[in-house]
C-alpha positions as CSV (number, residue, x, y, z in Angstrom):
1,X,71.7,87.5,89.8
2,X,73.0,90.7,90.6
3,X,76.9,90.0,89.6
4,X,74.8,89.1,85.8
5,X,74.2,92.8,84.7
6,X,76.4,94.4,83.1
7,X,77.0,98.0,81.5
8,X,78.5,96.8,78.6
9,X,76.7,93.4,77.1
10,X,79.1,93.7,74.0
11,X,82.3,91.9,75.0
12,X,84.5,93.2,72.0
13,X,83.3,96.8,73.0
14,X,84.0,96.1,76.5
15,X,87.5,95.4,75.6
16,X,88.2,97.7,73.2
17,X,86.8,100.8,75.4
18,X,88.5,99.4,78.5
19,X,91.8,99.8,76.6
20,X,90.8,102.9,75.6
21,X,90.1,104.3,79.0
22,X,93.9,102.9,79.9
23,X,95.3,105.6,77.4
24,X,93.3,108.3,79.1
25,X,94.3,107.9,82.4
26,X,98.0,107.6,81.6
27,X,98.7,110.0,78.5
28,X,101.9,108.4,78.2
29,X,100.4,105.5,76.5
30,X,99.3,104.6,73.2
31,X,96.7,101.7,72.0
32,X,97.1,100.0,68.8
33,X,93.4,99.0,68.6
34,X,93.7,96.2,65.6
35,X,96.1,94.1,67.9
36,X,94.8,95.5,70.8
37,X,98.2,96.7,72.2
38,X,98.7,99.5,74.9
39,X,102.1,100.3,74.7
40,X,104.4,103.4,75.8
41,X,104.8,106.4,74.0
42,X,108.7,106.0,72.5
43,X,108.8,109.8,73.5
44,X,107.8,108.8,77.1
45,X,110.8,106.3,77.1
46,X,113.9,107.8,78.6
47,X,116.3,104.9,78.0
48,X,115.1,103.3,75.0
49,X,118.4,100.4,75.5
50,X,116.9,99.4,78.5
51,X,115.2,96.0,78.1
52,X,111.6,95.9,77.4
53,X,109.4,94.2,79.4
54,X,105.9,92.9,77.8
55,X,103.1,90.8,79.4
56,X,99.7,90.0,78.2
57,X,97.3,87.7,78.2
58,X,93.3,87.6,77.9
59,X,91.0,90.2,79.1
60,X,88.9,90.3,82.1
61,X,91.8,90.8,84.7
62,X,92.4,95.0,84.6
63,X,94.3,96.4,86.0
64,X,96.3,93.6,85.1
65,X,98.2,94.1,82.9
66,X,97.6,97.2,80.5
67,X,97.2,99.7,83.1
68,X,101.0,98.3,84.3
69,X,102.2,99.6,80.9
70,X,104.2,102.4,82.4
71,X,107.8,103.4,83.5
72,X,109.7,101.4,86.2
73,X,107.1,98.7,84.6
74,X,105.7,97.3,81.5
75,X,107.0,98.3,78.1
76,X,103.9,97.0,76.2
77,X,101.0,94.4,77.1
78,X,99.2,92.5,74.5
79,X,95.6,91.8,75.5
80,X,92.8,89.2,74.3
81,X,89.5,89.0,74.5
82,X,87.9,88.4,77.6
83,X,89.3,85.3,79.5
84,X,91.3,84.4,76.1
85,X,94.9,84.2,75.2
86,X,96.0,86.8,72.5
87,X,96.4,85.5,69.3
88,X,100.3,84.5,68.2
89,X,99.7,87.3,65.3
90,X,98.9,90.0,68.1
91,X,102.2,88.9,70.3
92,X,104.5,88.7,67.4
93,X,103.2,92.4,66.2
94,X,104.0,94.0,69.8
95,X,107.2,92.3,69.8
96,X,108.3,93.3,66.1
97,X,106.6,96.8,65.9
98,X,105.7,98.5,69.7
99,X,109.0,97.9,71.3
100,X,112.1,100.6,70.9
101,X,114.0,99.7,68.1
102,X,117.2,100.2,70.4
103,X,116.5,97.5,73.3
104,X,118.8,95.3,74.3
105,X,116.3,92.8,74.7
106,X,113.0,91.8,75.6
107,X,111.1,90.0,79.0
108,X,108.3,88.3,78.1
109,X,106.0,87.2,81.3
110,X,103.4,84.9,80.7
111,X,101.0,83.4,83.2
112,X,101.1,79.4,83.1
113,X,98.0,78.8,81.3
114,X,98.2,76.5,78.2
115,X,96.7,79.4,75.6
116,X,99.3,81.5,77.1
117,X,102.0,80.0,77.1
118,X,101.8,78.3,73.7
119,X,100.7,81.7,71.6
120,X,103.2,83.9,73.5
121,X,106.0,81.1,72.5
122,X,105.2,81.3,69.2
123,X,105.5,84.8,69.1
124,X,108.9,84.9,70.7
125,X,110.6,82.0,68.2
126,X,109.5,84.7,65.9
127,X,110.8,87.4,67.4
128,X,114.0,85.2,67.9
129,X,114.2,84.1,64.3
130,X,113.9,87.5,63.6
131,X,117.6,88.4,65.3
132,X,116.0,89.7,68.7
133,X,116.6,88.5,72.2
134,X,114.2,87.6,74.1
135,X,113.3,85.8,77.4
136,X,110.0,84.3,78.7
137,X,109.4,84.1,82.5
138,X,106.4,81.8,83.1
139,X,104.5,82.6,86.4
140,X,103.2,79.5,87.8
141,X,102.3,80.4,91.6
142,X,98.6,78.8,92.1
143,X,98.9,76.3,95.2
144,X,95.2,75.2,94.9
145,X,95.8,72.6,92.3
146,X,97.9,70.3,94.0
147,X,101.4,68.3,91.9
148,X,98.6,65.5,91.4
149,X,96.2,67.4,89.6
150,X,98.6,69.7,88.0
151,X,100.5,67.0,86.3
152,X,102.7,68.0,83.7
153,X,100.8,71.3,83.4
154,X,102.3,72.8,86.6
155,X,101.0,75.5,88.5
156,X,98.5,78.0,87.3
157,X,99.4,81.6,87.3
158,X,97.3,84.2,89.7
159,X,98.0,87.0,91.0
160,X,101.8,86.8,92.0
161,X,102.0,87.9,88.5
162,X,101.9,91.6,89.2
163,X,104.8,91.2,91.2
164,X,106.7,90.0,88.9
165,X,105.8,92.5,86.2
166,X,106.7,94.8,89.2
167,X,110.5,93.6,89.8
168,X,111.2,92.7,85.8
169,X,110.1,96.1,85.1
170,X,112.1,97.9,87.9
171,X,115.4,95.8,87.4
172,X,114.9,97.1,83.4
173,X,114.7,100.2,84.5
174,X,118.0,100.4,86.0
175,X,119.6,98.7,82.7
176,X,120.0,95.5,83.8
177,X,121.2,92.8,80.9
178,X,117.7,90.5,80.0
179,X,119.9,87.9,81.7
180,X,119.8,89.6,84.6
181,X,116.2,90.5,84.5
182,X,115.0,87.0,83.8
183,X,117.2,85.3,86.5
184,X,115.4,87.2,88.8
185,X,112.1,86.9,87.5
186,X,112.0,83.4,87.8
187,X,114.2,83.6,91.3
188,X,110.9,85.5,92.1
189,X,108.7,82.9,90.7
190,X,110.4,80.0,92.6
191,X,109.9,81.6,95.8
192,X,105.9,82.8,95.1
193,X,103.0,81.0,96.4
194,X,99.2,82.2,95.6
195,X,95.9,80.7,96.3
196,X,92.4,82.2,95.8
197,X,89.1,81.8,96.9
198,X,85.7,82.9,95.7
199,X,81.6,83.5,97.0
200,X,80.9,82.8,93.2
201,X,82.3,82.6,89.8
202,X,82.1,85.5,87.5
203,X,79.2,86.0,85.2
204,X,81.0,87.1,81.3
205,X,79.5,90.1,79.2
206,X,77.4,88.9,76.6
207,X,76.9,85.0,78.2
208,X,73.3,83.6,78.4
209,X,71.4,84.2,81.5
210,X,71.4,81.4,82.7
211,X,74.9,80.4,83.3
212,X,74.8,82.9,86.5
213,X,71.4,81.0,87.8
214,X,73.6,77.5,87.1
215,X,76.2,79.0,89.2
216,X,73.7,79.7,91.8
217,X,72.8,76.8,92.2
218,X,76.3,75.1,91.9
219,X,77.5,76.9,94.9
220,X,75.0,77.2,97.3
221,X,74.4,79.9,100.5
222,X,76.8,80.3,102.7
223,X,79.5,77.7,100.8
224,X,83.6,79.4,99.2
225,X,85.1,78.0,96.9
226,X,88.6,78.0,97.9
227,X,91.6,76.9,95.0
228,X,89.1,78.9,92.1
229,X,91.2,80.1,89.3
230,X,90.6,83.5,88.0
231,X,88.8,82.1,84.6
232,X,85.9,80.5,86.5
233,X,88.0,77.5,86.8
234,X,86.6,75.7,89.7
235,X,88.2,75.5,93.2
236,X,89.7,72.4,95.0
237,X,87.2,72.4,97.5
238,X,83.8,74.2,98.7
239,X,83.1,74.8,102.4
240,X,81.2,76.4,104.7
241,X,83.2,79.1,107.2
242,X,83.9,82.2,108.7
243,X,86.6,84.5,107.6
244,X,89.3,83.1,110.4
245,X,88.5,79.2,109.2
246,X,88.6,80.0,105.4
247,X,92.1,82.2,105.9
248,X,93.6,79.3,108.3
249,X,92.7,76.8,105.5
250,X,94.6,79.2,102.9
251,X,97.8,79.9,104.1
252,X,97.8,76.1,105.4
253,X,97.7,75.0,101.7
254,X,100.5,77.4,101.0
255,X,102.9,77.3,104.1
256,X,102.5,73.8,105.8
257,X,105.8,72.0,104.9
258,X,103.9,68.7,105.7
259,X,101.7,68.9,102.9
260,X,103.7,67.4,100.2
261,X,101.3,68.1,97.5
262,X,101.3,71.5,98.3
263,X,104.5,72.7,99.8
264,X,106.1,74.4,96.7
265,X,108.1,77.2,98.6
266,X,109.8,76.0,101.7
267,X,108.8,79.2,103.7
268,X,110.3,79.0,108.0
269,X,109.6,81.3,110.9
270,X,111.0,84.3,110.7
271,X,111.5,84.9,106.7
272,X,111.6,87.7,104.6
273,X,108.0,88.2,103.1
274,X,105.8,90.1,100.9
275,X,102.4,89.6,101.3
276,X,100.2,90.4,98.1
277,X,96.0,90.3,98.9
278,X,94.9,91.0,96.3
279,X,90.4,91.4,94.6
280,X,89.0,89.6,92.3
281,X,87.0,92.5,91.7
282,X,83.6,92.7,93.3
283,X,85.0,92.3,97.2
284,X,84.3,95.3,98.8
285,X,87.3,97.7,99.8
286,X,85.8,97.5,103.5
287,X,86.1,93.8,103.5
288,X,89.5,93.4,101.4
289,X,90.9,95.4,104.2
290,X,89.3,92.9,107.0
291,X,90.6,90.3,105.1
292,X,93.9,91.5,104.9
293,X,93.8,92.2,109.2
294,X,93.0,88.6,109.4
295,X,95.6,87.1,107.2
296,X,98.7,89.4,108.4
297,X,97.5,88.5,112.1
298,X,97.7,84.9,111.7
299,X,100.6,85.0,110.0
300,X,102.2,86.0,112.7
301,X,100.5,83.8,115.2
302,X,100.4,80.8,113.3
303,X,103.8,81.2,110.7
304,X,106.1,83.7,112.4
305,X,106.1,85.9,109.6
306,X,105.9,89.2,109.9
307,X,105.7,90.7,106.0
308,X,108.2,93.4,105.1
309,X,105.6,95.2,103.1
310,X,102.1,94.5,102.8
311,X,99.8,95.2,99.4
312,X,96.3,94.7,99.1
313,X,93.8,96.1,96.2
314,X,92.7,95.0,92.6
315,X,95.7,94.2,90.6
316,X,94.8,91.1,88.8
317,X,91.2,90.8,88.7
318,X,88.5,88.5,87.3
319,X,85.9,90.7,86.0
320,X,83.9,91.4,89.4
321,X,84.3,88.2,91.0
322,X,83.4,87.6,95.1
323,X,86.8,86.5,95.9
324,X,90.3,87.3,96.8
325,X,93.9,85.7,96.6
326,X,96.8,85.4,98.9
327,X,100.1,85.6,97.8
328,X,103.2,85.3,99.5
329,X,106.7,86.2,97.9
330,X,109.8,85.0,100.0
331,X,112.4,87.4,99.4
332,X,115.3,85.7,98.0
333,X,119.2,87.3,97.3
334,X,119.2,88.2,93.6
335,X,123.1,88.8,94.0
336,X,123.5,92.2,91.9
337,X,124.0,94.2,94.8
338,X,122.7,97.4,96.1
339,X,119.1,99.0,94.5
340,X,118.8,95.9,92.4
341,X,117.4,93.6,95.9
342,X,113.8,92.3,95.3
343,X,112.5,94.6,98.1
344,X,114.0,97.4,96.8
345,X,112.4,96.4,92.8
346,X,109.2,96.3,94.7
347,X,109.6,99.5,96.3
348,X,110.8,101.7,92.8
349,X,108.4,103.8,91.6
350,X,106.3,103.4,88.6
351,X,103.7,105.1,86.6
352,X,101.6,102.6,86.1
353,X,97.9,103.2,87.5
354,X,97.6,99.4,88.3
355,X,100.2,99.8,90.3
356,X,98.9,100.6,93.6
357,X,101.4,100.5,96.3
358,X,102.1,103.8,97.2
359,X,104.0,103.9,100.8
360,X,107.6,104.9,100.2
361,X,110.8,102.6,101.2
362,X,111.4,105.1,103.8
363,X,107.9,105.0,105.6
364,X,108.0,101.0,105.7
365,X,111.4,101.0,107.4
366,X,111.3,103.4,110.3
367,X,110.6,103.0,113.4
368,X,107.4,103.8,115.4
369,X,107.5,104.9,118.6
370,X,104.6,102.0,120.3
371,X,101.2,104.2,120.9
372,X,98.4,103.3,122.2
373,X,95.6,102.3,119.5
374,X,92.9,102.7,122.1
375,X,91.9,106.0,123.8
376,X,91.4,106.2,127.1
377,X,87.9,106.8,128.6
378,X,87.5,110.6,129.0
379,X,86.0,110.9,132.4
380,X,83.3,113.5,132.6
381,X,83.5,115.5,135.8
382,X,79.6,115.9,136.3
383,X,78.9,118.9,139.0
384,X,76.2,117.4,141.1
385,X,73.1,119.4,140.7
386,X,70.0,119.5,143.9
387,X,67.5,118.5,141.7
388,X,66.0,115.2,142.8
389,X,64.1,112.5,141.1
390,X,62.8,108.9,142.2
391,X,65.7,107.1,140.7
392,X,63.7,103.3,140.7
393,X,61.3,105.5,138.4
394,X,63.2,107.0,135.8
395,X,65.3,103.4,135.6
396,X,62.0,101.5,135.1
397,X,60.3,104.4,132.9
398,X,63.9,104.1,130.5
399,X,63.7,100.4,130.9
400,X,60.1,100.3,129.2
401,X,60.9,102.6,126.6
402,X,64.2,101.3,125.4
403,X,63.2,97.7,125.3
404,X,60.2,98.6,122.8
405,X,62.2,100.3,121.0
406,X,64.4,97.3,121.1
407,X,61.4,95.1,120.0
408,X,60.5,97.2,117.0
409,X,63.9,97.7,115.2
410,X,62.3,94.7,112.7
411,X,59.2,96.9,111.7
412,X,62.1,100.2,111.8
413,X,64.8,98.2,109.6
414,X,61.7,97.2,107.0
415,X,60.5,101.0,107.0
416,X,63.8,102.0,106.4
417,X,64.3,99.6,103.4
418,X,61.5,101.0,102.1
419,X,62.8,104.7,102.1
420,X,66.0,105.1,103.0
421,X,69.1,103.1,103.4
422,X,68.0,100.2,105.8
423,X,70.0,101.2,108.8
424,X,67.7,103.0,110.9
425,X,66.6,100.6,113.1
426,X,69.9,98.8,113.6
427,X,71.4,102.2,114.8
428,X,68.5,102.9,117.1
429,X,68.7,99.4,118.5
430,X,72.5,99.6,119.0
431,X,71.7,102.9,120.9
432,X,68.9,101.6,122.9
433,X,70.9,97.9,124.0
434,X,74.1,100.8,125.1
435,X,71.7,102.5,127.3
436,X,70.3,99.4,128.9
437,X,73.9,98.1,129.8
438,X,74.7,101.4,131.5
439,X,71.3,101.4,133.1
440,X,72.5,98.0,134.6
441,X,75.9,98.6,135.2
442,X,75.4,102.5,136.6
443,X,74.5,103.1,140.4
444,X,71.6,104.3,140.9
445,X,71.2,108.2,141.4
446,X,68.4,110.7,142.2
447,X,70.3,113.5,140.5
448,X,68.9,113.4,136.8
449,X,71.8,115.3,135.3
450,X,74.3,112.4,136.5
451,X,71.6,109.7,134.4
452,X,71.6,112.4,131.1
453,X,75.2,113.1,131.0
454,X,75.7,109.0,131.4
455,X,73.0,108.4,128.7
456,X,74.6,111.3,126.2
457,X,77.7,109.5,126.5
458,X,76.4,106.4,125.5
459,X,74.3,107.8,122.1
460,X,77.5,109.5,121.0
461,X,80.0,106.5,121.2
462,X,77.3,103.8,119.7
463,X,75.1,105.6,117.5
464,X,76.5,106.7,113.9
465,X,74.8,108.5,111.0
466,X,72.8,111.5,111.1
467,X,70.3,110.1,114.0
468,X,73.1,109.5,116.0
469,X,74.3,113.1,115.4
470,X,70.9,114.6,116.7
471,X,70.1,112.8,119.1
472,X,73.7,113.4,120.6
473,X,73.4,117.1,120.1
474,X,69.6,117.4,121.8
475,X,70.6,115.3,124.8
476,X,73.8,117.1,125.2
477,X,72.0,120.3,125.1
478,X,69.0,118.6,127.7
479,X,71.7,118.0,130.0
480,X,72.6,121.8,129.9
481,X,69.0,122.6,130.4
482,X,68.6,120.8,133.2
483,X,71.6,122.1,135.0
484,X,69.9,125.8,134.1
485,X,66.9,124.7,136.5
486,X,69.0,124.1,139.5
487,X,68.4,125.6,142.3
488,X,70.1,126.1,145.9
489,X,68.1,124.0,147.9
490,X,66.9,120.2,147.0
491,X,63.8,120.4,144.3
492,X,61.7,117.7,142.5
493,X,61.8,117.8,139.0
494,X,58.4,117.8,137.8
495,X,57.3,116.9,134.0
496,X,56.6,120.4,133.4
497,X,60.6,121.4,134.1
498,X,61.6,118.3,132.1
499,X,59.0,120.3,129.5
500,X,61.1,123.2,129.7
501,X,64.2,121.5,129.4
502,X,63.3,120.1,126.4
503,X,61.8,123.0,124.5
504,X,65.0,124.6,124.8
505,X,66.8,121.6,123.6
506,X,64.4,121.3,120.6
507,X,65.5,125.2,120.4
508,X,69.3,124.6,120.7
509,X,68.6,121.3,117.7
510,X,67.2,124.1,115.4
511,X,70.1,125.4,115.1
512,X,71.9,122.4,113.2
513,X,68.7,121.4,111.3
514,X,65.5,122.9,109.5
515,X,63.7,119.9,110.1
516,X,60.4,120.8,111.6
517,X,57.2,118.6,111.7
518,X,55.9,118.2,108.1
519,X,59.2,117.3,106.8
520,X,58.7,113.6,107.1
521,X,61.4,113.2,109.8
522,X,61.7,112.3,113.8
523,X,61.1,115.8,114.5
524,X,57.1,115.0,113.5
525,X,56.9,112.8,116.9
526,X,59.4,114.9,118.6
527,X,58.0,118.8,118.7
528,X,54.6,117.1,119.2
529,X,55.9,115.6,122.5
530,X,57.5,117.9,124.2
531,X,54.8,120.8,122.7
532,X,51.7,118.5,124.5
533,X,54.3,117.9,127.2
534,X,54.6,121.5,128.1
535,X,51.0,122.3,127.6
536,X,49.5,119.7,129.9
537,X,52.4,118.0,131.8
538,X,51.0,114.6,131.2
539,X,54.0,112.5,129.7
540,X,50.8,109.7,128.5
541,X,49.5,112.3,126.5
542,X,52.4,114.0,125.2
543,X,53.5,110.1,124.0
544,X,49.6,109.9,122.4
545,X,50.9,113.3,120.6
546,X,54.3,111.5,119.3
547,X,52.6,108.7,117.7
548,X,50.3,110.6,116.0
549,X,52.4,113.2,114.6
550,X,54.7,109.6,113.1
551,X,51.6,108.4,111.9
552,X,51.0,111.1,110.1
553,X,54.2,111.0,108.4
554,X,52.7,108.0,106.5
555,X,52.0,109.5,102.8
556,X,54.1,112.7,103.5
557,X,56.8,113.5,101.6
558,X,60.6,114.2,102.4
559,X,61.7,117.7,102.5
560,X,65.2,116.0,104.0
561,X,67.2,113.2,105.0
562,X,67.7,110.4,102.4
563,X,64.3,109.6,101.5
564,X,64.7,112.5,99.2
565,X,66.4,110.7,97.5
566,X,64.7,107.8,97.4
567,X,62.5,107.3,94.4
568,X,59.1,105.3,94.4
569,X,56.0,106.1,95.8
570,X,57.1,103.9,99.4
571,X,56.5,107.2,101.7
572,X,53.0,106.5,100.8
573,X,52.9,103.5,102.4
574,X,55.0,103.5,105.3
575,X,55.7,106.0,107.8
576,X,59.0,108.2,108.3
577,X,60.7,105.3,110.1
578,X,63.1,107.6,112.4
579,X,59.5,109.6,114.1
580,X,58.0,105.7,114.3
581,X,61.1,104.5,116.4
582,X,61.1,107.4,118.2
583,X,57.4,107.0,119.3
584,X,58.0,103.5,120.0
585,X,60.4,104.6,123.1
586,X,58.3,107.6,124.3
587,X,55.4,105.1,124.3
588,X,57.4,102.6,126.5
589,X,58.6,105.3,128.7
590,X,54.9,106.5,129.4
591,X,53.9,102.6,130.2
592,X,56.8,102.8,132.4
593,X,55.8,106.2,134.7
């Protein structure tokens, strides 16, 4: 229910102050709120003979297209309301009024929706009768709806569109005739093929509750929706997969030539591409870029194709919708010579802020010298020391401590929920599980310096955050507290040297942190240990010490780490879930001596 709440419930406000918000992050721009037109400045237009180029259509898919009103693209864009064609009235107003009187002529691009399509039509007869020239490119890319289903209705538009705003807009800007500019806009469109896919449909400002629990319901856990439309318009199928099985059924629909439903754009090995990923809205940036790692890589593998650019963001959107679409643009001649090639329209700069490819012509085409992606293994030099422990010991006494640690990362992970950002446990465990593969893998040593340094390694290359970050910097510093007890002949290290040790690591971790016990963090089981440690040199009761300085924690509160900034009254009910994993361990390691 989460995608159903909104900051704006009022979908006529949400419009009207999302156009609004275009104008202020491109001053260039004007809005003509009554027909709900953002169009250029005329002072910001350098060649006012170029031809203008206009899209529109309903609201609900920003960027797309008022933040593309901008130089090297849009001239004007005419929006509706939310998921809703413009009215013919609004069209024939931008076309007649927010255009420079001086153009040579006018690109209309229209997505191939029937609303669209009919009210934009309209508006350009008028425009027509009216002694102007103008063109309409219709952008029908959508592979999900087969030729059966499509019928006479063609192709639905998705998000292919952008490009083509992208090279009409460019080729204007180079004064190109609107002959010129449509030929190759719908050169473009015949070599475009798009198809989306979706977690969920969207959920529309100011829509009963309910439709989003329908929804729900409609498509259940775990189950895309692949073909869906970016008005909600349902998909062609709904399955359940993983990333590399919804992607392999995606570009199948788009490039296998034996799908004769389906194979719109004969697209071979070894073609010039653009590839276009683009959000719905409400995939994360994180996973948009996964996505776009697993579509380029079977591309390759599966197709041949290795895209001459690649794009991926939010650039024709629907609302905050769980989904994303493919599009794939073959890069056909356009015949009018040098700067004018579709690459090179793509390439152009604009000033457009939903325009978001930024890597320059020249960074896409040189050429990389190969480098290795992976670093090598730094190989720590350890300088034996002669202090001596029973190696079986120290394996077994790690052993019992890491794997209840292991074993509580549930009851750390629910803590954690509670107070902070839920990934406590899951760190400590990752930590914990690196340790115990070492443990197995590593040969045996009686030099304890040679198991710290080991051990050190493995907490700084597996464990993240700001745990991660102490517990790296008081091991390293153990391991150079140890070395300071060497001595010249053989010696047993006895608990009250490892005591010593670790008071002056808890010393050297004081530096980087003011946490001290009373501050609700792992610091209230760690000073008690190695405190009851050094006093008695009984590890059992120094681990009796740890647990009840985490228990303790229970009702305090923060003084730092996130849970400051956690609201609630949760750290009265649950203890500081960094000191309760870390007395788990020191509790195992004590069953383990």
């Amino acid at each position: 229910m989460a995608a159903a709440k909104h900051y704006l419930d009022d979908p006529t406000n949400a419009v009207l102050s999302g156009l609004r918000g275009v104008t202020l992050t491109n001053p260039s721009l004007v809005l003509d709120e009554t027909n709900k037109i953002i169009y250029r400045h005329p002072s910001s237009v350098a060649s006012p003979q170029n031809v203008s180029v206009v899209c529109g259509g309903g609201s609900g898919h920003e960027p797309g297209f008022s933040a593309f009103v901008g130089q090297g693209a849009l001239t004007a864009c005419v929006a509706g309301t939310i998921f809703a064609s413009p009215s013919a009235q609004q069209i024939r107003a931008c076309l007649s009024q927010r255009l420079p009187e001086e153009t040579q002529g006018i690109i209309v691009v229209v997505t191939n929706y029937t609303g669209d399509v009919l009210n934009f039509g309209m508006g350009i007869e008028k425009a027509r009768a009216m002694g102007k020239k103008v063109e309409m490119v219709i952008v029908a890319d959508d592979v999900g709806v087969g030729r059966a289903k499509g019928g006479k209705v063609g192709r639905r538009g998705l998000s292919g569109t952008a490009l083509i705003v992208k090279i009409c807009g460019a080729l204007a800007e180079t004064g190109a005739s609107v002959e010129d500019c449509a030929k190759v806009g719908r050169l473009a469109v015949d070599n475009l093929v798009s198809v989306g896919a979706s977690l969920s449909r969207v959920h529309v400002p100011g829509r009963p509750l309910q439709e989003a629990k329908d929804e729900e319901e409609r498509l259940g856990p775990g189950l895309v929706e692949i073909g869906m439309g970016i008005h909600n318009e349902p998909g062609c199928e709904k399955v359940k997969t993983d990333l590399p099985g919804l992607v392999k059924t995606m570009l199948a629909q788009m490039l296998d030539p034996s799908d004769q439903d389906r194979a719109y754009v004969k697209i071979e090995k070894g073609d010039d591409t653009v590839l276009l990923v683009n959000n719905f809205g409400g995939t994360s940036n994180l996973e948009l870029s996964a996505v776009v790692t697993e579509i380029v890589g079977q591309l390759r593998s599966t197709y041949g194709l290795k895209p001459k650019r690649v794009i991926s963001g939010t650039l024709f959107g629907s609302l905050n919708g769980l989904g994303f679409i493919i599009s794939v643009l073959k890069l056909a001649d356009t015949g009018l010579g040098s700067g004018r090639s579709i690459l090179e329209l793509l390439d152009a700069p604009a000033e457009a802020t939903g325009w978001s490819a930024s890597i320059k012509t020249e960074t896409w085409e040189k050429e990389y010298d190969g480098i290795s992606a992976t670093a090598e293994d730094e190989k720590e030099d350890v300088r034996p020391t002669n202090l001596r422990v029973d190696p079986n010991l120290l394996k077994s006494a790690l052993k019992s401590g890491l794997h209840r640690l292991i074993a509580s990362e549930g009851e750390v992970t629910h803590y954690d929920t509670i107070v902070g950002d839920g990934d406590c446990g899951i760190g400590l465990k990752r930590g914990a599980e690196g340790i115990l593969r070492t443990l197995e893998d590593g040969q045996a040593t009686e030099d304890p310096l040679t198991c710290l340094t080991r051990i050190a390694g493995v907490v700084e290359a597996t464990m993240d955050g700001t745990s991660g970050a102490l517990y790296a910097i008081f091991l390293n510093s153990l391991c150079a507290n140890v070395r300071k007890l060497d001595s010249p002949s053989q010696t047993q290290l006895t608990p009250r040297m490892w005591a010593q040790a670790l008071d002056g690591s808890l010393k050297a971790l004081g530096k980087y942190t003011p946490a001290q016990p009373g501050d609700r963090t792992l610091m209230d089981a760690l000073v008690p240990f190695v405190e009851t440690l050094k006093e008695t040199g009984d590890t059992r009761k120094a681990a009796e010490a740890a647990k009840a300085g985490a228990d303790s924690t229970k009702g305090m509160k923060a003084s730092l780490g996130r849970s400051v900034y956690v609201g609630g009254e949760g750290h009265t009910e649950v203890p500081d879930p960094g000191a309760y994993g870390l007395c788990q361990f020191l509790t195992g390691l004590a069953d383990g001596l």
